[in-house]
C-alpha positions in Angstrom: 112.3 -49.2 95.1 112.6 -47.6 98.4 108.2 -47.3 98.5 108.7 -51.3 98.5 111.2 -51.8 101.2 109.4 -49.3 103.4 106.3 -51.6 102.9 107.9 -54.6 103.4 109.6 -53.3 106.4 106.6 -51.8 107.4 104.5 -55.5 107.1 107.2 -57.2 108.9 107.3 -54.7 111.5 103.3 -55.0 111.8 104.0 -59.1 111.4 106.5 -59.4 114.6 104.9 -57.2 117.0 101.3 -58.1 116.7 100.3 -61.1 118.7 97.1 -62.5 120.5 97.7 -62.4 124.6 95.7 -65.3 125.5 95.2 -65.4 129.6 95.4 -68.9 131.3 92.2 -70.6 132.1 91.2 -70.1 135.5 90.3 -73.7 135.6 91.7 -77.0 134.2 89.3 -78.6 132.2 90.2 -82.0 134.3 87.1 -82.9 137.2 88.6 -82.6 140.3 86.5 -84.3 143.1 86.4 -82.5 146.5 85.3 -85.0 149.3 83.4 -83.5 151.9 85.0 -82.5 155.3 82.2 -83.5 157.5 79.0 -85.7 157.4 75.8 -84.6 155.7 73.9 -83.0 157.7 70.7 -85.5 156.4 69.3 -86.8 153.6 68.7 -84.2 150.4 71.8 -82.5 151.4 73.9 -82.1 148.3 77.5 -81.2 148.5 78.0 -78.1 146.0 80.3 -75.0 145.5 79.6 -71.8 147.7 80.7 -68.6 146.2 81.6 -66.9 148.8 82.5 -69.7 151.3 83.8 -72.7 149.2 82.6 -75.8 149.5 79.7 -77.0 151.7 76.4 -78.7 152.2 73.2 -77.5 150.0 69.6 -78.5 150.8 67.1 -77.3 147.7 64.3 -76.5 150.3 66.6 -75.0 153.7 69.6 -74.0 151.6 73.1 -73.8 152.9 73.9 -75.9 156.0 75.9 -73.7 158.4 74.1 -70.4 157.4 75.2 -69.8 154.7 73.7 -66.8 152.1 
């Protein structure tokens, strides 16, 4: 009798404290539309997410407008 209390202690005990920890997404899974803050800089310029530097204009032959790495 006291083998089966000890397990079932034991299994709730195991039950209660083991959980997942799920961290928050970094991002919502909503689009969210950033408008550029300045004109394009010509046509072919794309307006695209920098790394390093946020948002900005692109160009698939000169790169980033400003500089940019």
């Amino acid at each position: 009798m006291k083998r089966t209390a000890y397990a079932l202690a034991a299994s709730l005990a195991l039950v209660f404290t083991s959980g997942c920890v799920v961290a928050p997404p970094r991002h919502s899974a909503a689009a969210v539309y950033v408008a550029p803050t300045y004109a394009s800089p010509g046509p072919g310029w794309v307006w695209e997410f920098h790394a390093r530097y946020g948002w900005g204009w692109h160009h698939p032959h000169y790169g980033w407008h400003r500089g940019w790495d």
